[in-house]
VMD Tcl script that builds the backbone (N, CA, C; Angstrom):
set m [mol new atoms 453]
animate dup $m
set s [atomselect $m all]
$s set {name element resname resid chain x y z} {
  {N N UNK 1 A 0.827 -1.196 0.000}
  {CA C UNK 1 A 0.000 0.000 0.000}
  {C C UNK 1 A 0.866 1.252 0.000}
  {N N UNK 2 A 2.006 1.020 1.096}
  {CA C UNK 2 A 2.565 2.343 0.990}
  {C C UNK 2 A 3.125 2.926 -0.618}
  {N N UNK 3 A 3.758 2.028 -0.936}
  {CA C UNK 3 A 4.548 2.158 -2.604}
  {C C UNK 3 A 3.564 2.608 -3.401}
  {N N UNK 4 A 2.225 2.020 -3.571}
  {CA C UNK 4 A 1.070 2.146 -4.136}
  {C C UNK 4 A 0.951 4.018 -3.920}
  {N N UNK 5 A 1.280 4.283 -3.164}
  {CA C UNK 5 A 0.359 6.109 -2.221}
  {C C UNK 5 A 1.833 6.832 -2.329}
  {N N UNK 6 A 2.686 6.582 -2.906}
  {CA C UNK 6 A 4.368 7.310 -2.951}
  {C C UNK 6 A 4.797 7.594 -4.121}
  {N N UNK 7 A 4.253 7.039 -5.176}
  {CA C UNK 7 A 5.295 7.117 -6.208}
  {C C UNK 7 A 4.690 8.758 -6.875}
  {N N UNK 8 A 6.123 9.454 -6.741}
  {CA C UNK 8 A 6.039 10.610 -7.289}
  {C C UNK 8 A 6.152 12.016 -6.757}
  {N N UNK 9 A 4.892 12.780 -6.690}
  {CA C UNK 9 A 4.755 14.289 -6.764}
  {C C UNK 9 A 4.889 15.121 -5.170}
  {N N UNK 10 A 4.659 13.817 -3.871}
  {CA C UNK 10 A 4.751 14.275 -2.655}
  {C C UNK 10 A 5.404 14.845 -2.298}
  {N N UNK 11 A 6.802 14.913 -2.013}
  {CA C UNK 11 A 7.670 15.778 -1.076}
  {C C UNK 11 A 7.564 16.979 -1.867}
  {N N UNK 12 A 7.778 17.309 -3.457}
  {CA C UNK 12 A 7.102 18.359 -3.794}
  {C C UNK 12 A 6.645 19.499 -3.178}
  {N N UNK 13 A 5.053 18.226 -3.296}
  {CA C UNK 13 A 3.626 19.245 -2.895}
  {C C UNK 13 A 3.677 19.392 -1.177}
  {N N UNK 14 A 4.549 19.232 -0.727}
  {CA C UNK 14 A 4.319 18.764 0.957}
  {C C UNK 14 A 4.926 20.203 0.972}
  {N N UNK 15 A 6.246 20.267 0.415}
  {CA C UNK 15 A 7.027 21.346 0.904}
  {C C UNK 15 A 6.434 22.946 0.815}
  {N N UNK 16 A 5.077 22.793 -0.301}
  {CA C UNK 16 A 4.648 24.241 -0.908}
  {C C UNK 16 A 3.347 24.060 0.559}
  {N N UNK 17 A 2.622 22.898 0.763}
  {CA C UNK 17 A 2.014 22.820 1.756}
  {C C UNK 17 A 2.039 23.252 3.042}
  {N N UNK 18 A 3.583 23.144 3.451}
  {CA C UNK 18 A 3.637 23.483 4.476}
  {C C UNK 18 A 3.994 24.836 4.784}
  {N N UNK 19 A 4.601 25.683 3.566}
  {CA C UNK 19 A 4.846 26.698 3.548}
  {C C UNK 19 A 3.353 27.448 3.862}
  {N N UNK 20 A 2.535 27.263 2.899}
  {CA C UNK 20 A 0.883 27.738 2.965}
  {C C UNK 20 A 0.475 27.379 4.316}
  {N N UNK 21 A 0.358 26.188 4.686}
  {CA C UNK 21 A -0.484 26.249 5.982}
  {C C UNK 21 A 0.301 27.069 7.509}
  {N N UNK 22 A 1.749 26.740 7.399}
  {CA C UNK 22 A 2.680 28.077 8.397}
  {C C UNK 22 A 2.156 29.158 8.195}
  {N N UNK 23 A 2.202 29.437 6.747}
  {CA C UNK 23 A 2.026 30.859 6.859}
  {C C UNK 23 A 0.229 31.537 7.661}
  {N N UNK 24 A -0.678 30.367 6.773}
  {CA C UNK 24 A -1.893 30.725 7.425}
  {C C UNK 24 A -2.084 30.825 8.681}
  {N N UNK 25 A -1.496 30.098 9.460}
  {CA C UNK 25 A -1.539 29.958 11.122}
  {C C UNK 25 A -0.568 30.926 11.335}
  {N N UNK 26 A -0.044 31.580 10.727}
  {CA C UNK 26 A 0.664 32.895 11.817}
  {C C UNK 26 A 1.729 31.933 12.317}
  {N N UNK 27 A 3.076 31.447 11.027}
  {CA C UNK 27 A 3.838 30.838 11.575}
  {C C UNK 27 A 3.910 29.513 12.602}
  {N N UNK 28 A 3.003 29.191 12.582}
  {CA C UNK 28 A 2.600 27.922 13.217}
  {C C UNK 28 A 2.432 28.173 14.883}
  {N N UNK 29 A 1.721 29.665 15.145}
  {CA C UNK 29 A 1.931 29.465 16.449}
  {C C UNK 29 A 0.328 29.695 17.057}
  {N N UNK 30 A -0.243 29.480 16.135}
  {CA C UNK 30 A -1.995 28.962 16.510}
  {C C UNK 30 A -2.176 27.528 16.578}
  {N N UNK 31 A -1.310 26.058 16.385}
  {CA C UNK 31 A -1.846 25.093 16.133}
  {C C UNK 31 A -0.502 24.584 17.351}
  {N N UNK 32 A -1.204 23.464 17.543}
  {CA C UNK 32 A 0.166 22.725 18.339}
  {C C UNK 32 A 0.782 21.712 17.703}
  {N N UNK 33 A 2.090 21.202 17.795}
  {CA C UNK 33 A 2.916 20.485 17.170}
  {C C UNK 33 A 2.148 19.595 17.119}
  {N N UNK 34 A 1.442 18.867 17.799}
  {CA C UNK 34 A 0.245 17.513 17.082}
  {C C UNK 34 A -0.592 17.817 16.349}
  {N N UNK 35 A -1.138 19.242 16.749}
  {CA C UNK 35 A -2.262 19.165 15.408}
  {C C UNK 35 A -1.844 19.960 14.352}
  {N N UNK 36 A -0.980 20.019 14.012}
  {CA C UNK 36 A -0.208 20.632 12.849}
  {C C UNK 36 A 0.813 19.458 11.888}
  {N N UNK 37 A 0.696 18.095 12.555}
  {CA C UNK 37 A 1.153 17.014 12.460}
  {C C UNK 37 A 0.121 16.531 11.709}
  {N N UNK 38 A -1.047 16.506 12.261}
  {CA C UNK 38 A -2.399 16.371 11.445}
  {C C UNK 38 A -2.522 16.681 10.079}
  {N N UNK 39 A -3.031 18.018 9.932}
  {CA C UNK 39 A -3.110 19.293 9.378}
  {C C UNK 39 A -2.405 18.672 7.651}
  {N N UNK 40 A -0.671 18.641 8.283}
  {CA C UNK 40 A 0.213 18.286 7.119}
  {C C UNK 40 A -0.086 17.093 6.793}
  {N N UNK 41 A -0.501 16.266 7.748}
  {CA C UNK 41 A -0.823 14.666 7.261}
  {C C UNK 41 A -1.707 14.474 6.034}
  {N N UNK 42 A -2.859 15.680 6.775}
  {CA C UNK 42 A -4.629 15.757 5.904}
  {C C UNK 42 A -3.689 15.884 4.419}
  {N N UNK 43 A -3.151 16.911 4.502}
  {CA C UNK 43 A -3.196 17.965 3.139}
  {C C UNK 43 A -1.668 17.105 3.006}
  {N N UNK 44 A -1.322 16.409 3.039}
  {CA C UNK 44 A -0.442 14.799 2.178}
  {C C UNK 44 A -1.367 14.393 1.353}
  {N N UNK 45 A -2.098 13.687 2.411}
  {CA C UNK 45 A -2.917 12.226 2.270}
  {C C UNK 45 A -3.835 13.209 0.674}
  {N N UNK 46 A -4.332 14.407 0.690}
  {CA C UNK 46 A -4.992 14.787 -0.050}
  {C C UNK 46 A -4.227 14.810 -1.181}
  {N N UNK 47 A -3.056 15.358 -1.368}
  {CA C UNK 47 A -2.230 15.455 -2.323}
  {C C UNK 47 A -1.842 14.384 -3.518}
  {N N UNK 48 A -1.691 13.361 -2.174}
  {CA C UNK 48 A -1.535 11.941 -3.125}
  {C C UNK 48 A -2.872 11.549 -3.783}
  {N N UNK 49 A -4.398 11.279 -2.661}
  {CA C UNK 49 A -5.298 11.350 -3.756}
  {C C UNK 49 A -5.586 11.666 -4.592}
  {N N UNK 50 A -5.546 13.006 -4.805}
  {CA C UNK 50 A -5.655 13.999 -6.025}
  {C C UNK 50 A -4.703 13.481 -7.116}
  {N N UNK 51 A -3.290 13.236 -7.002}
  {CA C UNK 51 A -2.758 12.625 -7.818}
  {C C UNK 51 A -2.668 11.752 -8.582}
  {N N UNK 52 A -3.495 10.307 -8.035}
  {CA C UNK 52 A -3.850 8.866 -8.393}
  {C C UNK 52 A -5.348 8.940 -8.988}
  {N N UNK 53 A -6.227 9.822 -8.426}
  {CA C UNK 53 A -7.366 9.918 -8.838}
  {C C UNK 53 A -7.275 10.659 -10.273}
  {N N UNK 54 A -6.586 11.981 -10.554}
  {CA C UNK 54 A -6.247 12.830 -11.696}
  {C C UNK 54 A -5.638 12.071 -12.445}
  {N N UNK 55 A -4.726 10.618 -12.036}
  {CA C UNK 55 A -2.992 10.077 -13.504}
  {C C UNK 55 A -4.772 8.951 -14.075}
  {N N UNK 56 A -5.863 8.573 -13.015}
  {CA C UNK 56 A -6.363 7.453 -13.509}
  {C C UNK 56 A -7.609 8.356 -14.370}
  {N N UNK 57 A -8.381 9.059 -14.465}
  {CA C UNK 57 A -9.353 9.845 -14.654}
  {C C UNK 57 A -8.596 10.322 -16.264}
  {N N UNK 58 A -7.449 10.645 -16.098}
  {CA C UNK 58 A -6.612 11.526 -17.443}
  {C C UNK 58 A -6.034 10.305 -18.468}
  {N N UNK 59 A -5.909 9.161 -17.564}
  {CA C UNK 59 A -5.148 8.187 -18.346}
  {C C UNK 59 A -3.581 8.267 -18.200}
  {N N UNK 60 A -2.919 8.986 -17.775}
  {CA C UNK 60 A -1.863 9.263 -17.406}
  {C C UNK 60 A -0.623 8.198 -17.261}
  {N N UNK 61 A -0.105 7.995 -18.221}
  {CA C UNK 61 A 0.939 7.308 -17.926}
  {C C UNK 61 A 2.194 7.488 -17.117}
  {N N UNK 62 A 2.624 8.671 -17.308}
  {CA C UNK 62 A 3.412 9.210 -16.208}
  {C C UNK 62 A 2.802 10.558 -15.082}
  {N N UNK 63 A 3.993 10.321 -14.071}
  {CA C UNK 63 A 3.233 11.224 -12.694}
  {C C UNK 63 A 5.366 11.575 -12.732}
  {N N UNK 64 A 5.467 13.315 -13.378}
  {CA C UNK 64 A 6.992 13.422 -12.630}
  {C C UNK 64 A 7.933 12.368 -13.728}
  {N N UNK 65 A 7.868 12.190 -14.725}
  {CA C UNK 65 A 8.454 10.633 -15.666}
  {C C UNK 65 A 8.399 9.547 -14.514}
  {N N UNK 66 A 7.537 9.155 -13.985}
  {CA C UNK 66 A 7.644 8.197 -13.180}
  {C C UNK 66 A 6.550 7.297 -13.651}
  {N N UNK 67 A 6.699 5.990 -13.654}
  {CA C UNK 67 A 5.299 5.434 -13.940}
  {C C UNK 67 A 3.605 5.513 -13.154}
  {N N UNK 68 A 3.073 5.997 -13.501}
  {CA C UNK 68 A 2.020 6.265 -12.551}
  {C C UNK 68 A 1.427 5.216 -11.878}
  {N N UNK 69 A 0.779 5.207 -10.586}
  {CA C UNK 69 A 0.530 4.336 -9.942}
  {C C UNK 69 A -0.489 3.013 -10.382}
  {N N UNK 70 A -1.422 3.603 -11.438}
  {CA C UNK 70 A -2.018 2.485 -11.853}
  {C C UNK 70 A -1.639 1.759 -12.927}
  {N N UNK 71 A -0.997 2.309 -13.318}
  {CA C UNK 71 A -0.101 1.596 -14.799}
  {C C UNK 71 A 0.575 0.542 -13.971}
  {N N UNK 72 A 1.042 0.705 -12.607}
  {CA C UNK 72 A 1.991 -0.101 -11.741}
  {C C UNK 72 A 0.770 -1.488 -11.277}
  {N N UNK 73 A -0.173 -1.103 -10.324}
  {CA C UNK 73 A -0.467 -1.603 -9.915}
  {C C UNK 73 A -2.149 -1.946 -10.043}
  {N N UNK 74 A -2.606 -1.664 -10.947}
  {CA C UNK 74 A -4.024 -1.729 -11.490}
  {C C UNK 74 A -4.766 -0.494 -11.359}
  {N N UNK 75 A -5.806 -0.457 -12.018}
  {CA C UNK 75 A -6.864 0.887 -11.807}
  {C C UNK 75 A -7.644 0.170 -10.576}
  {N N UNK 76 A -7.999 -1.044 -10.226}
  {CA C UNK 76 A -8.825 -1.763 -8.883}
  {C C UNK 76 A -7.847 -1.360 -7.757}
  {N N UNK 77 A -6.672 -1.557 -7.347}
  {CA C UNK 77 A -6.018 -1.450 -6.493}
  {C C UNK 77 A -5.809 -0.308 -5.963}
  {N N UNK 78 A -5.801 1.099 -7.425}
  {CA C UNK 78 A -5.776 2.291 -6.983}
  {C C UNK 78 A -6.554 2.822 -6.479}
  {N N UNK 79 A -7.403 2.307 -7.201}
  {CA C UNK 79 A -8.672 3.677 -6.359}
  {C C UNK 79 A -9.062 3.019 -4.964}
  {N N UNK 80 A -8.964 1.714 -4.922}
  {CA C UNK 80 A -8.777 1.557 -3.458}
  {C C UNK 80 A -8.101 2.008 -2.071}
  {N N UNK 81 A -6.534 2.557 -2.771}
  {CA C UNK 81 A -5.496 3.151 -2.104}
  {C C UNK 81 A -6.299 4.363 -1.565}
  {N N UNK 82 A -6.963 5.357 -3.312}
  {CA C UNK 82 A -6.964 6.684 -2.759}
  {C C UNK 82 A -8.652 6.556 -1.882}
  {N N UNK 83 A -8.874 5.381 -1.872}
  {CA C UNK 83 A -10.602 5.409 -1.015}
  {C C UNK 83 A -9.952 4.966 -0.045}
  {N N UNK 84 A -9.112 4.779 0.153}
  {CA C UNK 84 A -8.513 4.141 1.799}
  {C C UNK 84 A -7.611 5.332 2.312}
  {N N UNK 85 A -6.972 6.140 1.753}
  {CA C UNK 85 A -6.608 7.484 1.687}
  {C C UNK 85 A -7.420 8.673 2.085}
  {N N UNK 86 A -8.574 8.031 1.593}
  {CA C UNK 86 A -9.806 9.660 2.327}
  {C C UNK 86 A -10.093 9.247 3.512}
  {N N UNK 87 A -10.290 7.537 3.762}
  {CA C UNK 87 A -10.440 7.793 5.430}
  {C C UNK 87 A -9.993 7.385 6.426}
  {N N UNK 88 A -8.400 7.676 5.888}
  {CA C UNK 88 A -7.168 7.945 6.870}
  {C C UNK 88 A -7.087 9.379 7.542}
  {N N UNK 89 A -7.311 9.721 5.963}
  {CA C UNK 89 A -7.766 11.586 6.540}
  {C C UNK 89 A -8.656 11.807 7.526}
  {N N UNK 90 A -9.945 11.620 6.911}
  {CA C UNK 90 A -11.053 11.710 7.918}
  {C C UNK 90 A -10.823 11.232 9.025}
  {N N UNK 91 A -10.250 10.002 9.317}
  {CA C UNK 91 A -10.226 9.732 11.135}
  {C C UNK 91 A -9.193 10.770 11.281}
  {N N UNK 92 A -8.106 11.014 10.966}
  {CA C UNK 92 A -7.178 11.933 11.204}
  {C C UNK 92 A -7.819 13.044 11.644}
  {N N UNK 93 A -8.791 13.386 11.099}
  {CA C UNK 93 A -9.863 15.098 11.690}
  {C C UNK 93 A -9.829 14.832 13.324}
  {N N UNK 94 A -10.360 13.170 13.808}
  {CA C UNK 94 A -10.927 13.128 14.796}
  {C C UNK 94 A -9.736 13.948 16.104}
  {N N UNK 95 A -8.247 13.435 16.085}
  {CA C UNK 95 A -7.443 14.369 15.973}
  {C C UNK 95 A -7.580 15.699 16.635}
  {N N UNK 96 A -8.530 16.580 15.821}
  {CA C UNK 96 A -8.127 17.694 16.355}
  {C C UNK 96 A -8.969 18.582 17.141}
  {N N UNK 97 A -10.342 17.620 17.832}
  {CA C UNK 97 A -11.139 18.269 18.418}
  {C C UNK 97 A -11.462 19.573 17.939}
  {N N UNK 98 A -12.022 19.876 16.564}
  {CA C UNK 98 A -12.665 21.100 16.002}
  {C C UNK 98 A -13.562 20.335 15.216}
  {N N UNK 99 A -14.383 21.114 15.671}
  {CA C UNK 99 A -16.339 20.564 15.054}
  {C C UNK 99 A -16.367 20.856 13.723}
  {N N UNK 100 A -15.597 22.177 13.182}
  {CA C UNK 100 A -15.491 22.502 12.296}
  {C C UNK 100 A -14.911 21.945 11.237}
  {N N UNK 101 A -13.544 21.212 11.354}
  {CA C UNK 101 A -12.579 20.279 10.221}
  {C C UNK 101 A -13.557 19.414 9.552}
  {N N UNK 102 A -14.214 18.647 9.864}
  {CA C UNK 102 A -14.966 17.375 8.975}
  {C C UNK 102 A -15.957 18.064 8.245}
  {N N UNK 103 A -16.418 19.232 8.643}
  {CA C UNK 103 A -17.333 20.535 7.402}
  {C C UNK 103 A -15.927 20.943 6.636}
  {N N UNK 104 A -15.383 21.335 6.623}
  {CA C UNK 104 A -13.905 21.930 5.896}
  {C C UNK 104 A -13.568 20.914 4.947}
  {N N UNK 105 A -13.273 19.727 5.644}
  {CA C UNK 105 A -12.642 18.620 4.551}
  {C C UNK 105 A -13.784 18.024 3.825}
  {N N UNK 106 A -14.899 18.111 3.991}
  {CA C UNK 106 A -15.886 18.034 3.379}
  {C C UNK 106 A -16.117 18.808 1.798}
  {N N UNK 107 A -15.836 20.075 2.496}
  {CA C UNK 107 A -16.093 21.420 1.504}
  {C C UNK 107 A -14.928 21.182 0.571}
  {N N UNK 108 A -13.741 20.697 1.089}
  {CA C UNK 108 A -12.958 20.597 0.026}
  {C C UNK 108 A -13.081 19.595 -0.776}
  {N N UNK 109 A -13.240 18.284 -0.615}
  {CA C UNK 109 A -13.592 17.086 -1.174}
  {C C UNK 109 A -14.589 17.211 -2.374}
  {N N UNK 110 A -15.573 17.911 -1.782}
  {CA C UNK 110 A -16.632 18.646 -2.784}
  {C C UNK 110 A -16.071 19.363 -4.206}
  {N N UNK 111 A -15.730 20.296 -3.643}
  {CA C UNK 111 A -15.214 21.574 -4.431}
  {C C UNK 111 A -13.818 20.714 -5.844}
  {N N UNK 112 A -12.633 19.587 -4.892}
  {CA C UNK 112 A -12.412 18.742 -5.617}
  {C C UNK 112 A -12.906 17.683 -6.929}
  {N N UNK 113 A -13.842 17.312 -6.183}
  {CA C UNK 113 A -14.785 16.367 -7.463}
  {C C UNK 113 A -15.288 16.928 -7.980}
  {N N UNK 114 A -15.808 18.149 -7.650}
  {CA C UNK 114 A -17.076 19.267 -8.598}
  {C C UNK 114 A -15.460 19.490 -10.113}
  {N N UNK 115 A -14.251 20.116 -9.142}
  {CA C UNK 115 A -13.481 20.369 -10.609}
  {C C UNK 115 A -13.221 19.489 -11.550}
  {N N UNK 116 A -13.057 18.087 -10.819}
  {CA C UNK 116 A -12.636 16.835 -11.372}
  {C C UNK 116 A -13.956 16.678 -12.770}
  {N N UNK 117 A -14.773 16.701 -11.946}
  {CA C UNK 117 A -16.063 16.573 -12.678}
  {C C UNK 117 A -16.157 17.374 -13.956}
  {N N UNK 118 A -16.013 18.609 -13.771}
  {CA C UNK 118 A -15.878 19.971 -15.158}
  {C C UNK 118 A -14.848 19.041 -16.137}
  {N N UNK 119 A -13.656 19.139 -15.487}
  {CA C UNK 119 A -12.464 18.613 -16.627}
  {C C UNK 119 A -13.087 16.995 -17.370}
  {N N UNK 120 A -13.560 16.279 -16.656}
  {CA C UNK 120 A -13.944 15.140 -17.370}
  {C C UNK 120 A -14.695 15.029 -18.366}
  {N N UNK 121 A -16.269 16.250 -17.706}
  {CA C UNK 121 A -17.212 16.559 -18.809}
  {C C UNK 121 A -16.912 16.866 -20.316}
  {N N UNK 122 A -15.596 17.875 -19.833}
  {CA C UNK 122 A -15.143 19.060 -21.323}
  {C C UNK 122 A -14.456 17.802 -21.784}
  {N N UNK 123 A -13.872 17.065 -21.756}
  {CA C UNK 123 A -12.789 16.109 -22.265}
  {C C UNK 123 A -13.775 15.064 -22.980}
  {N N UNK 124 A -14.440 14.398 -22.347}
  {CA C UNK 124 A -15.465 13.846 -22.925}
  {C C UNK 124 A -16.271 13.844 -23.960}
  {N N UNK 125 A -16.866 15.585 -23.769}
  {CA C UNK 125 A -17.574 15.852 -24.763}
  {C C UNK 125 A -17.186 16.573 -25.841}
  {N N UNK 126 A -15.595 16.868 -26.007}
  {CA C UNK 126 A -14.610 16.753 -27.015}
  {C C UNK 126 A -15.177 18.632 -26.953}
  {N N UNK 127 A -15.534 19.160 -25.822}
  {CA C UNK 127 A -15.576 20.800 -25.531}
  {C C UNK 127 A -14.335 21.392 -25.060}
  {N N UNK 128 A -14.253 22.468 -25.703}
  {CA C UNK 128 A -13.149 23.147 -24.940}
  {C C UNK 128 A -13.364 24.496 -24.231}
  {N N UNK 129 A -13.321 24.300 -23.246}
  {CA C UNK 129 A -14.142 25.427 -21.930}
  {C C UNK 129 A -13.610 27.059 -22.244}
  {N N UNK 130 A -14.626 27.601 -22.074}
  {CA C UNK 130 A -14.296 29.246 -22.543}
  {C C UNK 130 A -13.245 29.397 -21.700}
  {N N UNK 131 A -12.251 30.236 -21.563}
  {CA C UNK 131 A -11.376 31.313 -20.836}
  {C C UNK 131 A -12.412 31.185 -19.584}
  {N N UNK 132 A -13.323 31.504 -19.578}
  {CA C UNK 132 A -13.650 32.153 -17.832}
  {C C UNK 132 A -14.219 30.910 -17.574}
  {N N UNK 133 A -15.045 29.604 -17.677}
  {CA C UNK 133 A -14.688 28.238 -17.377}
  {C C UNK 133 A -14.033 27.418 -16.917}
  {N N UNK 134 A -12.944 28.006 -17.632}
  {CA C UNK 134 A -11.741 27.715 -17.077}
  {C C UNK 134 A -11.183 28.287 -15.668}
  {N N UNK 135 A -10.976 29.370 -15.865}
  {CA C UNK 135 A -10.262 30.050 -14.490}
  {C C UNK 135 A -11.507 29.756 -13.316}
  {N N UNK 136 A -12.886 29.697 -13.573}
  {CA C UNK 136 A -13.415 29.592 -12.387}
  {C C UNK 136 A -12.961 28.002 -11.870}
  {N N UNK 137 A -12.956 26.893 -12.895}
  {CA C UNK 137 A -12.436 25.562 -12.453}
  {C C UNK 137 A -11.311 25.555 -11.389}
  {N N UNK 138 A -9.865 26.483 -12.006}
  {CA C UNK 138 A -9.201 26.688 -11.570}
  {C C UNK 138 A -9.447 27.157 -9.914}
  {N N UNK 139 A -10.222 28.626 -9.853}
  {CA C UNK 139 A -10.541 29.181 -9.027}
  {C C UNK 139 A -10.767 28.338 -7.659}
  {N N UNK 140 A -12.248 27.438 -8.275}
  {CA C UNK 140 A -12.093 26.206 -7.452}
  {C C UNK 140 A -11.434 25.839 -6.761}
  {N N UNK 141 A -10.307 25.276 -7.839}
  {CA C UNK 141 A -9.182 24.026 -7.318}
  {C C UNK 141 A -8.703 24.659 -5.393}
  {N N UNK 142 A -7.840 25.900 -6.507}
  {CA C UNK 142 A -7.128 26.902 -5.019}
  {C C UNK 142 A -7.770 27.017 -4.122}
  {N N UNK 143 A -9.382 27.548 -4.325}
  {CA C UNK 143 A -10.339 27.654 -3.006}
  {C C UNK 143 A -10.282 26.446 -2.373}
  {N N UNK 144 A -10.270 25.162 -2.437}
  {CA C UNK 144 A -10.500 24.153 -2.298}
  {C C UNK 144 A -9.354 24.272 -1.174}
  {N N UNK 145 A -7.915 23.906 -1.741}
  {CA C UNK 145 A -6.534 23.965 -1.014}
  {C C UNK 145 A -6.503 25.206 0.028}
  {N N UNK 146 A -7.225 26.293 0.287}
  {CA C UNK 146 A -7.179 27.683 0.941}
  {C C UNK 146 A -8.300 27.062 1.707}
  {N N UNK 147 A -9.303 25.894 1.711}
  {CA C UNK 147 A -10.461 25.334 2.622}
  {C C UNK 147 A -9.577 24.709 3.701}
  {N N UNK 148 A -8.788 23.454 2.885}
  {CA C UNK 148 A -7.632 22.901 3.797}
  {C C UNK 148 A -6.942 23.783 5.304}
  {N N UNK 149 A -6.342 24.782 4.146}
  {CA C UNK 149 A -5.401 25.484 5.028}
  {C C UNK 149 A -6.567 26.002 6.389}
  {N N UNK 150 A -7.861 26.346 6.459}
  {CA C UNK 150 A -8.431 26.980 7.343}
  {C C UNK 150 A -8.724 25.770 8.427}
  {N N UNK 151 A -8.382 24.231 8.173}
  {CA C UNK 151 A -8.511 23.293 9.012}
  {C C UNK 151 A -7.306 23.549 10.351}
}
mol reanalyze $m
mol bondsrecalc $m
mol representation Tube
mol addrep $m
């Protein structure tokens, strides 16, 4: 499982992650070293989903020239990883005693599949999304990652 949830784009996206969520907390001195342990865990664990869910959805043969995870190990196995991946996260919320996080990671999860959803439609239906279609997709995405950071 682990190899399955690694190959690729993480330390990356971890490092721009953690920069964003420090900075949102005022340098990290609103959260405590455990729940900021969390926090980075969530917005991992999300990172890699997003990744395995986007290389399998796109067809993606590579992730980084790396072979992508389902080319490795099946499209059954993956999406299992990244469905076993959302609720690593989710217990991870339990964590941080705020009523609020499981509405947050919610909102983002949402806001995620809603974009996932746009890009599949346009691809599908062989459309190519106006300029402002686009950036609101986009818009999305970031709002989505700026939902995270408010966990």
């Amino acid at each position: 499982m682990a190899m399955l949830l690694s190959t690729g784009t993480l330390n990356d996206l971890h490092a721009h992650s953690q920069v964003a969520i420090t900075g949102y907390h005022n340098v990290g001195n609103i959260l405590s070293k455990e729940k900021q342990f969390v926090v980075n865990l969530l917005v991992d664990l999300c990172i890699i989903l997003h990744c395995r869910v986007d290389d399998m959805e796109d067809n993606s043969i590579l992730r980084k020239g790396i072979p992508a995870a389902h080319t490795i190990y099946g499209i059954p196995s993956t999406i299992n990883a990244a469905n076993y991946v959302h609720f690593i996260g989710l217990n991870s919320l339990q964590c941080l005693s705020n009523p609020k996080a499981m509405a947050l990671c919610t909102e983002y999860l949402l806001e995620f599949y809603h974009g996932q959803g746009m890009d599949i439609y346009w691809r599908d239906s062989f459309m190519c999304p106006s300029v402002e279609e686009y950036q609101e997709m986009a818009k999305r995405s970031k709002d989505s990652f700026r939902t995270m950071s408010r966990i």
